[in-house]
N, C-alpha and C positions, 0 to 999 in steps of 0.2 A: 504494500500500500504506500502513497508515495506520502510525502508527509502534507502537503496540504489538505489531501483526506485525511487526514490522521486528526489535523486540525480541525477539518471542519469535524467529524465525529465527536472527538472529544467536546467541540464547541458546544454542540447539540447534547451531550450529556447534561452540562452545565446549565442550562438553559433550565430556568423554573427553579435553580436551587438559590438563598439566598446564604449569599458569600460573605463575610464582613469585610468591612474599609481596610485595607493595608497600604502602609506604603514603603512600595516596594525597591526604590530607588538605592536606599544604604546597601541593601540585599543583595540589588542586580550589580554592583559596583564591586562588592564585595566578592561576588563571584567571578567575577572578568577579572578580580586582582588575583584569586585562586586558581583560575586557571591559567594568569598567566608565569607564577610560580610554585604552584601545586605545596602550600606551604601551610592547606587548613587539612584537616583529618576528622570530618563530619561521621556523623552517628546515623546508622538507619533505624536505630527503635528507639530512643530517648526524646525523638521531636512526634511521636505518638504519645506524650505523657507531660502533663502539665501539672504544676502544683501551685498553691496558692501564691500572688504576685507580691513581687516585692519594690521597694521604692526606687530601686537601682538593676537595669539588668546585666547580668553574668554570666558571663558566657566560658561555660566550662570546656575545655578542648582535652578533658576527660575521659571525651567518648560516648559521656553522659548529655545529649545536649538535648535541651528543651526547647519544642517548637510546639506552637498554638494554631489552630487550623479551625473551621468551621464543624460545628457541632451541633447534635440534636438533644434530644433528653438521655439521661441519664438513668441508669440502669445498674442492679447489685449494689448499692449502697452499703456499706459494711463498714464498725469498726475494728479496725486493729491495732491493737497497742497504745489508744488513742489517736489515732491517726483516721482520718475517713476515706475510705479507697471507694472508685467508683470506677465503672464502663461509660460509657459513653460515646452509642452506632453513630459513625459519621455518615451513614449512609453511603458507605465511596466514595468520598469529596474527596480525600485524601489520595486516595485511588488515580483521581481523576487530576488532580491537581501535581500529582508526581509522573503521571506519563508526559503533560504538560511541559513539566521541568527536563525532560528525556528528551522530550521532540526539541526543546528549545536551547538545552545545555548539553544535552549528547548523556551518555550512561557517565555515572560513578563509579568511581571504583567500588569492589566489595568490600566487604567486612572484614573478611582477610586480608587483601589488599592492603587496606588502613591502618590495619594495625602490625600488619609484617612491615611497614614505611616506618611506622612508629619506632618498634625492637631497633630496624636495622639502621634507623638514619637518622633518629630522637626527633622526627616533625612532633611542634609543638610541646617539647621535651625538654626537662630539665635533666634527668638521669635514667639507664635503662640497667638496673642493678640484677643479680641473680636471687636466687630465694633467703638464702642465708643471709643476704646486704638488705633484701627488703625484709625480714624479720626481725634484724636490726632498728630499722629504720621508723617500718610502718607503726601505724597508731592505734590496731585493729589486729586480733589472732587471724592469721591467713587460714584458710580454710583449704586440708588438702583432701585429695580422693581417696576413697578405700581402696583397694586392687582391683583392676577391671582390665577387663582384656585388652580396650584401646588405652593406652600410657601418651601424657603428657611427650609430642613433641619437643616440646621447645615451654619453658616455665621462667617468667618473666614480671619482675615489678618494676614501675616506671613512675617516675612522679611525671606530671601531666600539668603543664601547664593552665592555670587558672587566668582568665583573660575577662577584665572590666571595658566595656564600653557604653559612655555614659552623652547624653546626645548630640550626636554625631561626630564625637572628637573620633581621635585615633585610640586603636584598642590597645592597651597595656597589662602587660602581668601584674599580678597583686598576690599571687601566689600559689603552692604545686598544690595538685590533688594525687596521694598516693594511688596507684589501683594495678592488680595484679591479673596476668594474663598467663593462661595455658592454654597449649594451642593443640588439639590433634586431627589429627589422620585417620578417617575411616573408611571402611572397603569402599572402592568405586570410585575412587576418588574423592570423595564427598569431606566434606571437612566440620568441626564445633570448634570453637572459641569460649572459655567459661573466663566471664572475666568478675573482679569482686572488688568493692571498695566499702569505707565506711560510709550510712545513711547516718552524717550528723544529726540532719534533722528530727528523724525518725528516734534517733538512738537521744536526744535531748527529750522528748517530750516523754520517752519511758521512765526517764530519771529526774522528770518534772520538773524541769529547766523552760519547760513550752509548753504550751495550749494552742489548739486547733491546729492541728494542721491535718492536711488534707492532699490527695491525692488525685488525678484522674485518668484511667486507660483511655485513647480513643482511638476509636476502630472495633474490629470482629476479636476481641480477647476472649479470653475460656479461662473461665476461674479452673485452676489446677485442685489446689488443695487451700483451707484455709484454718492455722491453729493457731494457739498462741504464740505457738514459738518460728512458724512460718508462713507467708503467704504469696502463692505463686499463681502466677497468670501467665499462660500461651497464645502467640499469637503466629499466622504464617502469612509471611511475605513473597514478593511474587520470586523472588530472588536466592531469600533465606528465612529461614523459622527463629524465633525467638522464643524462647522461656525464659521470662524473671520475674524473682524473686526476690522479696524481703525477708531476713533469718535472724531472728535473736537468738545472739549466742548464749554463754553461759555467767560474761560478763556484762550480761544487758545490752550491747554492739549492736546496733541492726548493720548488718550486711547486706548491700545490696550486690545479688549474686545473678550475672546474665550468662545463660548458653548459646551462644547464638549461631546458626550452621546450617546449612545445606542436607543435614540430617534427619531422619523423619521424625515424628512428634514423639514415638518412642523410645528413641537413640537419647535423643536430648534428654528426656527425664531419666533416663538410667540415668546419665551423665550427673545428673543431677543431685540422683539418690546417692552416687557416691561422697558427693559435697555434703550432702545435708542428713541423709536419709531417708530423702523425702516419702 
């Protein structure tokens, strides 16, 4: 299909849905500066999850990044741990709104991709340490697997640069976010990604340092499991599948703990159960 069909289709999807006001100008700038030195390392599950705003935006280059998109009513409403987690069907806006960005910006790299750029070349990096240096270092008991037949490629902690932009100036660091990455290899070629870091937020309101806070899935998620001690949601993308999760440890910590892979729904949850037990 050539790509003006592609436009006009998509166009006609779009048609009858009400979109909100963006402006998209910082955005479109910001993306001509990335492409033309490939020096951002964006998130494909993080910008499907929004949490309560704050007076300043932060722009974590994490891995973790949060993006706000068009939405309907909300759905699953639950607490956990004091925290209000919710779904939230975008009805394919997002869908519709990310082939958009394909016809318009060309594909992204994967998930692998990103973060094998990351290991090998510290984009967005302050340091790319082995386990024993981030056990050292990190702020949070790393979480490792039981014995499973797929083994850790390649195990890896990175501090991540933390990047404030405040309106319209130039983006600046303010400071690293640790988060630790294992990467393997499953038959087929197929691949997962478990990566984990600390949810301050989450892990502040358990030890009553904070009130209200709040969560929100958006898109087709699938509550996994939900206890006190963990709460997990699956989503599949057209690309790659994501399962995460939030985990309290034994020191109160929430972990926020993502699988994310080319693997099907059941690969990732073992994977999973070895991290947590789930």
């Amino acid at each position: 299909m050539s790509k003006p069909s592609e436009y006009r289709n998509l166009r006609k999807q779009l048609d009858g849905m009400t979109l909100p006001t963006i402006d998209v100008s910082n955005a479109v700038m910001e993306r001509i500066r990335v492409m033309s030195n490939r020096s951002e390392a964006p998130d494909h599950t993080q910008r499907y999850i929004k949490r309560r705003p704050k007076a300043l935006w932060v722009m974590t280059t994490a891995l973790f990044f949060v993006f706000s998109a068009a939405v309907s009513a909300s759905v699953l409403p639950l607490n956990w741990n004091g925290e209000r987690i919710a779904i939230e069907d975008d009805g394919g806006k997002n869908a519709i709104i990310d082939a958009f960005k394909v016809l318009i910006f060309g594909q992204e790299p994967t998930y692998k991709e990103t973060i094998e750029d990351v290991l090998n070349n510290r984009t967005n990096a302050k340091e790319v340490m082995d386990l024993d240096g981030a056990v050292k270092q990190f702020p949070f008991t790393i979480l490792r697997p039981a014995p499973l037949e797929a083994q850790p490629t390649r195990s890896n902690g990175v501090l991540m640069n933390s990047i404030l932009q405040e309106n319209g100036n130039d983006a600046r660091i303010i400071g690293y976010i640790p988060v630790f990455y294992d990467l393997y290899d499953l038959a087929d070629n197929r691949w997962a990604i478990v990566s984990q870091r600390l949810d301050q937020e989450a892990t502040d309101l358990i030890a009553g340092r904070a009130t209200g806070g709040s969560s929100t899935f958006i898109g087709k998620w699938e509550q996994i499991q939900v206890n006190d001690q963990l709460m997990a949601m699956y989503k599949e993308y057209s690309r790659e599948n994501t399962l995460l999760m939030k985990y309290k440890n034994e020191h109160s910590q929430v972990i926020e703990l993502k699988v994310t892979g080319t693997g099907e729904k059941d690969e990732l949850i073992k994977l999973a159960k070895a991290y947590t037990g789930l």
